[in-house]
N, C-alpha and C positions, 0 to 999 in steps of 0.2 A: 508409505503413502505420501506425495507430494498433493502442494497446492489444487495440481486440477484433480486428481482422485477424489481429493478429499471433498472438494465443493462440488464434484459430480456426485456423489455422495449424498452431500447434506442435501443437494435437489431432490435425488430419487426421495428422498424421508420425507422432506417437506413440500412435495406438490401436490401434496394431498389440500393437506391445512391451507499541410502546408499550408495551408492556408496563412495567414496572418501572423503567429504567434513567433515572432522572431527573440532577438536578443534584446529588447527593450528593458524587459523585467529583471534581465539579468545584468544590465547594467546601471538601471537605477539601484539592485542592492549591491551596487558594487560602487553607490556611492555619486552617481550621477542625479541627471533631473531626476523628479518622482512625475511617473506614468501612470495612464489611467492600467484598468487588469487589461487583458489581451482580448484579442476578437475571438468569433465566435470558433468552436474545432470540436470536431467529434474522432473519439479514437475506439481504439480495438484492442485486449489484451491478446496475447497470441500465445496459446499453450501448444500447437500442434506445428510445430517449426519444418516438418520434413517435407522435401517435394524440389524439384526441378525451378529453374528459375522461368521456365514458360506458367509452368504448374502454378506459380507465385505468380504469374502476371495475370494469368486469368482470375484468381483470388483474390488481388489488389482493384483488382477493375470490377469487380463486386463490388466492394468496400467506396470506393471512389465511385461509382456512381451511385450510389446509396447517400451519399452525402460526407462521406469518411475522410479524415485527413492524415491519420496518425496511425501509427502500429505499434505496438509494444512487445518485440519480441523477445526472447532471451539468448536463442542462439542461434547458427548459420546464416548470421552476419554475412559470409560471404554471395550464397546466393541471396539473401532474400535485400539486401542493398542497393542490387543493378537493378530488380525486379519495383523494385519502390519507385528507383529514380526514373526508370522508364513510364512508370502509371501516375507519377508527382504526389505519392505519398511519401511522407515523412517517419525516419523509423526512428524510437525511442529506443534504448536499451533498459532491459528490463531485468535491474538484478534483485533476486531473493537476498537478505542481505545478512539479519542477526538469528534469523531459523536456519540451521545446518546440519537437518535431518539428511540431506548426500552430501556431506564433506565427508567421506570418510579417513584422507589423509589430515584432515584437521582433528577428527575424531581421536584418530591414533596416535599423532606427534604431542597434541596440546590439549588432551583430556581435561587440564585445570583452568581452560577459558569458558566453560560452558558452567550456565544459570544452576545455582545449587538454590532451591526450595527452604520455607521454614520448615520443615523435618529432616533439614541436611542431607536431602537428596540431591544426586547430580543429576539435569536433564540429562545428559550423557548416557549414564546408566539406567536411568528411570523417568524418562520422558512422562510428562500428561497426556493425557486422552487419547495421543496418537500414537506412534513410533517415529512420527518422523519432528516430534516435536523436539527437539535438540539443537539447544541455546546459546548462542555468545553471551558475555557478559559486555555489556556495552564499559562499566566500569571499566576494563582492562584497557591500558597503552597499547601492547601487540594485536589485540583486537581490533583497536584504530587502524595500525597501520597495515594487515588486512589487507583489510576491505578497500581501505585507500589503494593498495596495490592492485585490488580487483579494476576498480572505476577505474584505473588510469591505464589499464588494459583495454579497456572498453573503451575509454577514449581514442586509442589509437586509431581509430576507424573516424577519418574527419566527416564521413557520413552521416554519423549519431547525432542527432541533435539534441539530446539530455539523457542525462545516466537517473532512470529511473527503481526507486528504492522501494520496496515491497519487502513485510515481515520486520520492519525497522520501528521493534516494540518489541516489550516485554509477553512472555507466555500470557493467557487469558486468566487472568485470576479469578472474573468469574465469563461464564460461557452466555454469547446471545440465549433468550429465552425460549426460544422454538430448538437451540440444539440438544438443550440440556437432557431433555427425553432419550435423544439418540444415544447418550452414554448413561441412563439410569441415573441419572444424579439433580441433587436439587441445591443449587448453591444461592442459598437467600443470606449468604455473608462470605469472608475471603476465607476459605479455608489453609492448612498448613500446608497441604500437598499443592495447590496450584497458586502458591503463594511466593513470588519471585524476587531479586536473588537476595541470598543469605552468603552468599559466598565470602572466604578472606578478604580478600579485597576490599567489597561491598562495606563491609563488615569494620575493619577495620578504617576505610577513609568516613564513615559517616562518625561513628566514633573519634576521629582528630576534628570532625568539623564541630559536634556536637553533643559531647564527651559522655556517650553513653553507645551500648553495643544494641542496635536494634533490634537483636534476640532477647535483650533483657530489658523490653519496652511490654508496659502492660498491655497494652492491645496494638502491635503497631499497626493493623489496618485503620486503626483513628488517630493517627500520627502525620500531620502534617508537613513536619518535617523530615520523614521517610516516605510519604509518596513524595515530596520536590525533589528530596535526594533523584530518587530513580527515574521521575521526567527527565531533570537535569542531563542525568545522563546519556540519556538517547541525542535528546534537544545538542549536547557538548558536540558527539560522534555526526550527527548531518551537518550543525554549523561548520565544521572540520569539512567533509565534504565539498558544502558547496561552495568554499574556498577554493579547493582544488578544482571544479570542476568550470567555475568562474572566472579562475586564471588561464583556461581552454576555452575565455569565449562558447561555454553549451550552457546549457540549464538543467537546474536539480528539479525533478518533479519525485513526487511519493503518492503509492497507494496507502492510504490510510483509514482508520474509524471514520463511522458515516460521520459523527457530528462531536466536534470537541468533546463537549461532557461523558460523553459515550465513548469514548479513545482514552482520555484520563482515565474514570472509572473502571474500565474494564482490560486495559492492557499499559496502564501508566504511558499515554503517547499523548504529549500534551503540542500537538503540532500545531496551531498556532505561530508559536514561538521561535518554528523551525524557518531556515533562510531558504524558502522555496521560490519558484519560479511559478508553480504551478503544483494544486494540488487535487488528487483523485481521490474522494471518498468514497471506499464502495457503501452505496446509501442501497444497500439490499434490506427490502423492507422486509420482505418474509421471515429474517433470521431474526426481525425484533416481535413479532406478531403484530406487524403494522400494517396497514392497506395501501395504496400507492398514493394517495395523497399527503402520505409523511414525507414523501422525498422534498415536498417543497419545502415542508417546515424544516427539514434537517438542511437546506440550501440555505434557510435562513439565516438559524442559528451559527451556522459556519462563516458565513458572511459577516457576521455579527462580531467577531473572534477574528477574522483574517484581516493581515496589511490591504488595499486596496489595490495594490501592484500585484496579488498575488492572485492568478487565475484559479479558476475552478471547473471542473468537468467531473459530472455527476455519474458514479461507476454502478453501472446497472446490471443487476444476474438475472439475464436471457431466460434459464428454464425455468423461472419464477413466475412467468407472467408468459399469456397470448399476447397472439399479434396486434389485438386492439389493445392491453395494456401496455406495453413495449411505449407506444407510439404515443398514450397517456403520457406514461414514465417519463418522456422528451420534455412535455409538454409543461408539464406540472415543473422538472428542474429546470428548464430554460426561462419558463414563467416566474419565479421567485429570483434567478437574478445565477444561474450557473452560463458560463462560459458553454459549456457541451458537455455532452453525454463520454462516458467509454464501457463499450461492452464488454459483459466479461461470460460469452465471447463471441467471435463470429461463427466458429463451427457449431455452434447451437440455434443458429440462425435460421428458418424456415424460410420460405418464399415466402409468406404473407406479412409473416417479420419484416422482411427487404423492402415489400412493398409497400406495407402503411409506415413505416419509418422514412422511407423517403418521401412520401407525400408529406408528411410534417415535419419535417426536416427543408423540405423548398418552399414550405409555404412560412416557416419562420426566417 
């Protein structure tokens, strides 16, 4: 089960209950003036990639006239690039990055880079909740270089205009509160089994930092310095990144946790701290048991936390909400201070969708 399975998924369970944004950002952290964030940009994640490049133009010219400026696809780069640049949207490249439930030549060669659990389990062999939940160990050097190899593949397409990072966190230690039900479980603390990594490595460098083995910490979910361990190391692996990606003139955007506290907490991703350009929380309120007026207070709180060079575009899940919340959802993140919206996705889009979204969408 990949990404959109999975979140088409957690829908069915839970519906019950170009513009502007050039290289600005990415050359003040590269050390130039300091810029205000970027103008305003609505994007699109893009799970169903297949189709002719007419088939894509009629698609993008939805999108674009709806108010859309961006795409985030992940693959067929070749068609859907002429199909962009003909309608004047902008495509993101959108890689899944430390989940590597399809790598399975990574699975076979390099068994020993993937996330080993406090019960000294490998996601490899014994994945959480899902099956395709199967970990990198951001700890690992060959892990870096990767994924570096990935992005600088994806850059070869001077059309890209930022290599976009999804899944760049730890497994869910514990699960938003509306999913918990779908897998029988109630985690009101971090248990062993979805408790991330213990592996050698892990294990071994937190130990030369801080001369004791995190397996033989009394509780280490109240250890402060093994949650920064394991920030650290995501935060080490994107700064890596967006150096390379920086030296290509593009920008690093990331799908992340709706709201800092809630990215630390719940999958150690303390992105903040990360050298973004641009970043997308998905602020799906239904998976917290929120109403759509939390998306503002989570704009907030993120606001509150991010560099001011660092744009923001509020990631919305479409089969969450009618066509008059949709167009709320806009209203409420643009109103508390988000750059735009990104859906997640367009093929869940209704006409009524398209329609009141773009009426508030030209009237902001």
């Amino acid at each position: 089960m990949d990404r959109k399975t999975f979140l088409k998924y957690a829908s069915s369970t839970l519906a019950g209950i170009a513009g502007g944004f050039g290289l600005t950002n990415a050359t003040s952290r590269m050390g130039g003036n300091s810029q205000p964030h970027a103008p305003s940009k609505n994007w699109a994640w893009i799970t169903e990639t297949e189709g002719s490049v007419d088939e894509w133009k009629h698609r993008l010219e939805k999108l674009k006239k709806a108010g859309f400026d961006a795409i985030l696809p992940q693959d067929n780069f070749d068609v859907i690039i002429p199909a962009a640049e003909a309608t004047g949207i902008e495509v993101h490249a959108w890689l899944v990055s430390l989940q590597r439930g399809s790598d399975t030549e990574a699975q076979q060669k390099h068994p020993e880079w993937f996330m080993v659990n406090r019960k000294g389990q490998s996601s490899l062999s014994a994945p959480a909740y899902v099956d395709y939940y199967k970990w990198f160990c951001p700890s690992r050097e060959p892990v870096h270089e990767y994924l570096r190899k990935e992005v600088s593949e994806l850059l070869a397409y001077s059309e890209i205009k930022s290599i976009h990072l999804d899944y760049i966190r730890y497994p869910d230690v514990i699960l938003p509160i509306s999913l918990q039900p779908k897998y029988d479980i109630v985690q009101d603390k971090e248990y062993p089994q979805y408790d991330y990594c213990y592996c050698s490595v892990c294990r071994n460098r937190f130990k030369e930092q801080h001369g004791i083995d995190p397996l033989d910490l009394e509780d280490p979910s109240s250890s402060g310095k093994w949650k920064f361990y394991r920030y650290n190391q995501v935060t080490t692996l994107v700064n890596k990144i967006a150096l390379d990606v920086h030296q290509k003139n593009r920008l690093l955007t990331a799908a992340v946790f709706p709201t800092p506290d809630i990215a630390r907490t719940l999958v150690r991703q303390n992105w903040p701290d990360w050298d973004l350009d641009a970043v997308l929380p998905m602020m799906y309120h239904n998976f917290y048991d929120k109403d759509i007026s939390w998306i503002a207070e989570a704009v907030k709180e993120a606001r509150n936390e991010l560099p001011k060079t660092t744009a923001l575009y509020s990631g919305l899940f479409v089969p969450a909400m009618n066509e008059t919340e949709l167009a709320q959802a806009f209203e409420y993140a643009v109103g508390a201070g988000a750059d735009g919206i990104s859906l997640f996705t367009d093929t869940a889009m209704k006409d009524k969708h398209w329609e009141n979204l773009r009426r508030v969408i030209k009237k902001g």
